[in-house]
C-alpha positions, -999 to +999 in steps of 0.1 A: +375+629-328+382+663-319+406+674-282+411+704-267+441+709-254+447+733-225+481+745-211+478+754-174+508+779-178+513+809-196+551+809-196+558+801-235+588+777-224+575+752-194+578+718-194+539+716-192+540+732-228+564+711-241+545+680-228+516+693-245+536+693-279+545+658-273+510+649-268+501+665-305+527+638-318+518+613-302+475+615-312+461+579-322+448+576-355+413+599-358+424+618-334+429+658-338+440+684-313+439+719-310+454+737-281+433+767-265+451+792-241+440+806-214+465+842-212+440+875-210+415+862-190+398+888-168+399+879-129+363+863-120+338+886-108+301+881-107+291+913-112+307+911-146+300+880-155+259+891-147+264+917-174+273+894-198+303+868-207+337+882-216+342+873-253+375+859-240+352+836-223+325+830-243+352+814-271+371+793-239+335+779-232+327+770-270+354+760-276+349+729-246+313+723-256+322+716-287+357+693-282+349+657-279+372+659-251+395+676-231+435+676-220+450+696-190+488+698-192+492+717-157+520+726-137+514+727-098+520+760-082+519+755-044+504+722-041+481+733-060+471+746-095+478+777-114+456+809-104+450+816-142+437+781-143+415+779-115+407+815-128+393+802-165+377+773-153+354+794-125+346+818-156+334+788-177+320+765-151+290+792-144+254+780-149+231+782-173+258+763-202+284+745-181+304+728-205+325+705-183+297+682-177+302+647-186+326+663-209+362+629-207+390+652-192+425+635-191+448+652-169+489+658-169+514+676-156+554+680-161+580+694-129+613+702-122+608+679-089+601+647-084+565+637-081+554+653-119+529+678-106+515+652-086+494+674-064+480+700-090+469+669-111+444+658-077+431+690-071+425+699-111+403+660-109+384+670-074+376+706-093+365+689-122+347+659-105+328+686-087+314+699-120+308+663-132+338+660-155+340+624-166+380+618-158+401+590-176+415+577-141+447+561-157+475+561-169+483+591-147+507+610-163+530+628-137+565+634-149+591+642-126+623+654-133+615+673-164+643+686-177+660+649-179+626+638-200+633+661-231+663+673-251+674+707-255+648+709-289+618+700-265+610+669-277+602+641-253+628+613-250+619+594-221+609+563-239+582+552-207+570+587-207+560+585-242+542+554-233+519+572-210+512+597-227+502+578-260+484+551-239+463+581-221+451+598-249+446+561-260+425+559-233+410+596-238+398+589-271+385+554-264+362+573-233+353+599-254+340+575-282+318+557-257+305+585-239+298+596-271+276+566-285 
């Protein structure tokens, strides 16, 4: 069982990078990850895209058709997510090969604030939905107050938050395996 990891920043240090990490230790049994970035993309254009796809591109959409599965680790920017996110997801969710659909996405997200990217997280699962996305609806992982959930080497010492995040990709792996047959 093969995931594809995808960090919704581009800044090496964030907490949504450093989540991601976590989420490499914390696989089930079976279960590999690699982690595909996102940096370099060109902004969308049709006219380009007609001409042909970006090799940039081309890899970001293989690289999701051929993942048993997907992870977004996404900070919220605005309510919202990332441009450069929103930004690689139009690029690959183009017709004729659409690799998001029923492709299991899990979804999480890591803030300074409170509510753990709380908002980016809903908007990232209404894009996907839209491109028929098959999203593991819980746990939700949404942590808050980042910078008290990992010590100054990165790794993640918030014993609960470990326990979403292994208990997601729990649950990532177990939807993948059924979609899967």
């Amino acid at each position: 069982m093969h995931i594809l990891g995808v960090p919704g920043s581009l800044r090496k240090g964030s907490w949504n990078r450093t989540l991601l990490q976590a989420a490499v230790q914390l696989l089930p049994v079976g279960v590999t990850i690699s982690i595909h970035e996102i940096a370099g993309f060109p902004e969308y254009n049709e006219d380009v895209r007609a001409e042909g796809l970006p090799e940039i591109v081309a890899r970001f959409q293989n690289a999701i058709a051929a993942a048993d599965g997907l992870l977004f680790v996404t900070p919220e920017y605005n309510r919202s997510i990332p441009g450069v996110l929103k930004n690689a997801v139009d690029w690959v969710s183009r017709p004729p090969n659409q690799p998001f659909d029923g492709k299991p996405v899990a979804i999480m997200g890591a803030s300074r604030g409170r509510l753990g990217a709380i908002m980016a997280n809903h908007h990232l699962r209404q894009i996907l939905t839209y491109l028929n996305a098959q999203i593991v609806n819980g746990p939700e992982v949404l942590v808050g107050e980042a910078a008290s959930k990992f010590d100054d080497e990165g790794n993640l010492i918030d014993e609960q938050t470990r326990e979403f995040v292994a208990d997601q990709l729990q649950k990532l792996a177990q939807f993948a395996r059924k979609l899967k047959g």
